[in-house]
Every structure is written in C-alpha cells, then in structure tokens.
C-alpha positions in Angstrom: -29.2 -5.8 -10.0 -26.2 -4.1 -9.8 -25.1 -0.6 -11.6 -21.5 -0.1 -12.0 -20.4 3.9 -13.1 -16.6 4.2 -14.0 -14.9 7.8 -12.1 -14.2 10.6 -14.7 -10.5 10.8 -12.3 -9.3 8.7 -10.1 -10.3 8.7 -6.4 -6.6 9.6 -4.9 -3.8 10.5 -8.2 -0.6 8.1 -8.4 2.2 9.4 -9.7 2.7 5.3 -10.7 0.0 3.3 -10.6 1.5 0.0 -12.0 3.6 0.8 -8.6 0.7 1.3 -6.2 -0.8 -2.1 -7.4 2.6 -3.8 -6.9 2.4 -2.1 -3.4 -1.3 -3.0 -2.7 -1.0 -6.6 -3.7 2.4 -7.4 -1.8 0.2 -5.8 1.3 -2.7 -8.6 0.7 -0.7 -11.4 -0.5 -0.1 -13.2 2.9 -3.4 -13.5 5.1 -3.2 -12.3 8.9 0.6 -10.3 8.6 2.0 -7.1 9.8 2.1 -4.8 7.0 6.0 -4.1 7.2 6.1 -7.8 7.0 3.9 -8.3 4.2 5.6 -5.6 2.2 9.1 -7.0 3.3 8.1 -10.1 1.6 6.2 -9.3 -1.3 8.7 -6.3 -2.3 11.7 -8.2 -1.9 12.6 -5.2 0.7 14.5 -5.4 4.3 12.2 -4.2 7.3 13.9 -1.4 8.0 13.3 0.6 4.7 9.6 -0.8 4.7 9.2 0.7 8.3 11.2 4.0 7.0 9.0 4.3 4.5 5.5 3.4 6.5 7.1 6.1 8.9 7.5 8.8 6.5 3.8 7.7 5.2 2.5 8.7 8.5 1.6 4.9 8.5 2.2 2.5 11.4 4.0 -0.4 10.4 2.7 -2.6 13.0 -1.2 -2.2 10.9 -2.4 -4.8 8.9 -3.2 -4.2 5.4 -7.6 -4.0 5.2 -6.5 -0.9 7.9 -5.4 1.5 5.3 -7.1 3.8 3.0 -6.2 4.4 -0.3 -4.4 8.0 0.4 -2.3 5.8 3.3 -1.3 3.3 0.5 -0.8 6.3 -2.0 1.5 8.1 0.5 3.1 4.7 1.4 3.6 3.9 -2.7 5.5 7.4 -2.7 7.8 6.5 0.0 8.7 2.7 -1.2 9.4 4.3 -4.6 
C-alpha cells in the first residue's frame, strides 16, 4: 500500500515554477550528459551563459543532472532566468 500526503508549502519556493520545470526537464531530457550540455540543448542556450549561470548557482557545470538537489536547481532556475 502506498500513502501519498500533499505539502501544505512547497519544499524549496520558486519565484517561477513553470520555469524550474522547463529547467528540470531540459536537465533529464538526454540520458548520460553534462549538465551545461543538457541545459545548452534543452534551453536553446549557448554554453557559456549555461556555465555562467551554473557558476553563479554555486553549481558545477561539469555535474550530471540526478547530482543536484532541488535548492541547486532552484538557485540554477534563478540564474538561467
């Protein structure tokens, strides 16, 4: 059996969250990639402002996307906004 209980608040608050979705899928959408390239791709973004913005995140770019926690892909969102 399995119980699921919905959160009263989200876990980590998104200024956008239709924008951290965008963000987390483009990270997961090709299997075994870099996260800069992953994001490259799935944003439509060159890899120097996804690596600028990993940067500022405090996030290496060089990580692959099951590595992050959800206040790394929040702070990452913020940044690629």
């Amino acid at each position: 059996m399995l119980h699921l209980r919905m959160l009263r608040e989200p876990r980590i608050p998104l200024a956008d969250p239709r924008r951290f979705e965008t963000v987390v899928r483009a990270a997961f959408a090709q299997r075994r990639k870099m996260l800069a390239n992953a994001l490259g791709a799935g944003l439509g973004l060159p890899l120097d402002v996804v690596r600028r913005a990993a940067a500022a995140a405090g996030v290496d770019p060089t990580r692959r996307a099951e590595t992050l926690t959800l206040s790394e892909f929040a702070a990452l969102t913020t940044g690629l906004s």
